[in-house]
N, C-alpha and C positions, 0 to 999 in steps of 0.2 A: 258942420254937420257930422255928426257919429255915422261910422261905416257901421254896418251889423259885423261885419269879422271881429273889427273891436269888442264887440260886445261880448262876442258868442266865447271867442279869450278871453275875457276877462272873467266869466263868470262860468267858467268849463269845471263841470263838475270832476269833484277831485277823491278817490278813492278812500274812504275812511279808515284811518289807521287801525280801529276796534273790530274793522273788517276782517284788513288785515290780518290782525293777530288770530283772528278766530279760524280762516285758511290755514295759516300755517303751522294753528294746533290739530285742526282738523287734516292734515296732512301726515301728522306726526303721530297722531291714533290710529289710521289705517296701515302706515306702512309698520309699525309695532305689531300690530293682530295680523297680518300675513305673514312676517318674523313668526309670530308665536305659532301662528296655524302650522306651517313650515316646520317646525320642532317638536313639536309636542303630537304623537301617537296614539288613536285609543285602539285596545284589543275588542273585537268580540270574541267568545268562545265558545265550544261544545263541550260540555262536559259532561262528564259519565264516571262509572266506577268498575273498575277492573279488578281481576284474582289472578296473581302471579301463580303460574301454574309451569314446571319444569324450567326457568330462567325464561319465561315467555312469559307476554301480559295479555291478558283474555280480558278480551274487551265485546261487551254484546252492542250493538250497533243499529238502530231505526234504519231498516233499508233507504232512505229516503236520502238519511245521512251519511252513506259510505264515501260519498265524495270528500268530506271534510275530513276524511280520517286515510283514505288511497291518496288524495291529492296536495297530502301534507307530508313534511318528514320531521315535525318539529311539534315536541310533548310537553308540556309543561307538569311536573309532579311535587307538589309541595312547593310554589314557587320558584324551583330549580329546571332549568331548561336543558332537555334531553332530545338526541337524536333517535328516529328510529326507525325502523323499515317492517313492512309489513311480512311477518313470515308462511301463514297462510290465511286463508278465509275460509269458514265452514259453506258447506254446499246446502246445508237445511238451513232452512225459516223456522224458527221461532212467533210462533203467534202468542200476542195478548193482547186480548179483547179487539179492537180495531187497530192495533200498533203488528208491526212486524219485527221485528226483529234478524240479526245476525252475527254469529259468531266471529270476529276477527282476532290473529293470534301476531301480538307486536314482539321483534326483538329488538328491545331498548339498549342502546350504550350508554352502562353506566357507567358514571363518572368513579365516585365515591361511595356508591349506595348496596348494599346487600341487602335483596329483597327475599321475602320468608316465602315459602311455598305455602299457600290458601292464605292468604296475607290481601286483605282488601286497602285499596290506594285509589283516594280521586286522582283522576285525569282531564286534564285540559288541552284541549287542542285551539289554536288558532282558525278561525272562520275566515274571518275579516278584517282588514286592517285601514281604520280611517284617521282622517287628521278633523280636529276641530270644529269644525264648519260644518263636514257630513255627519260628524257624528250627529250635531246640532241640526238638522235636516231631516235623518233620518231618526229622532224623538218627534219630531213635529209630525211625520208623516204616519207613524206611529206601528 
C-alpha cells in the first residue's frame, strides 16, 4: 500500500527555474535604481535678474520669496557657482500690480569674474534639492 508521505515527495512541487531567473533580474533592477536614485541630483531654482551696482548685486525679490534667497549662501551665474552673503535688504515694498516686491543687495565672491556696473546678469539660486524619485513624484503631483 502507498503511504501519502510517498506521494506528497514525490510529486512536491519544485520551483521553476524561469522563476527563478526572472527574481533575480527583478532583484538586480531595483537595487540598480536605488544606486542611481542615490547618485544622481535634481536642482530646482529661483531665478531672477540682477544689476551690479557698486561691486554689490541688486537683486529685486517677490516678498514671499526671501527665504530662498536669506536661507541660501550659494548663486549660481552663468553656470559658475559662487558664494555669497547678503549685504543689506531694502526697507520698502515695491508693488506690481498684485506681486510685491523687494530690494536685496548680495556681496558675491568672485572667483575670476569682473562685473560692469549697470551690467544685467541672470541669477539662479537653489530652492530645492531632490533625488530621482521625488523629483518624479513631485511632476505627478503637479
Amino acid at each position: 500500500m502507498l503511504d501519502i508521505n510517498d506521494y506528497l515527495l514525490r510529486y512536491q512541487r519544485k520551483i521553476p527555474k524561469i522563476l527563478l531567473i526572472w527574481l533575480i533580474l527583478l532583484s538586480f533592477i531595483i537595487a540598480v535604481l536605488i544606486i542611481i536614485n542615490h547618485c544622481f541630483k535634481f536642482n530646482s531654482y529661483y531665478q531672477v535678474q540682477g544689476i551690479v551696482k557698486d561691486n554689490l548685486l541688486s537683486v529685486y525679490v517677490l516678498v514671499d520669496d526671501l527665504k530662498n534667497i536669506t536661507g541660501n549662501n550659494t548663486v549660481y551665474i552663468e553656470n559658475d557657482k559662487y558664494k555669497y552673503k547678503v549685504a543689506s535688504m531694502k526697507e520698502e515694498i515695491i508693488s506690481n500690480n498684485t506681486l510685491f516686491y523687494k530690494e536685496v543687495l548680495l556681496h558675491i565672491d568672485l572667483k575670476d569674474k569682473n562685473f560692469i556696473d549697470n551690467n544685467i546678469i541672470k541669477v539662479k539660486f537653489i530652492v530645492k534639492e531632490m533625488t530621482i524619485f521625488e523629483y518624479i513624484i513631485d511632476l505627478i503631483r503637479g
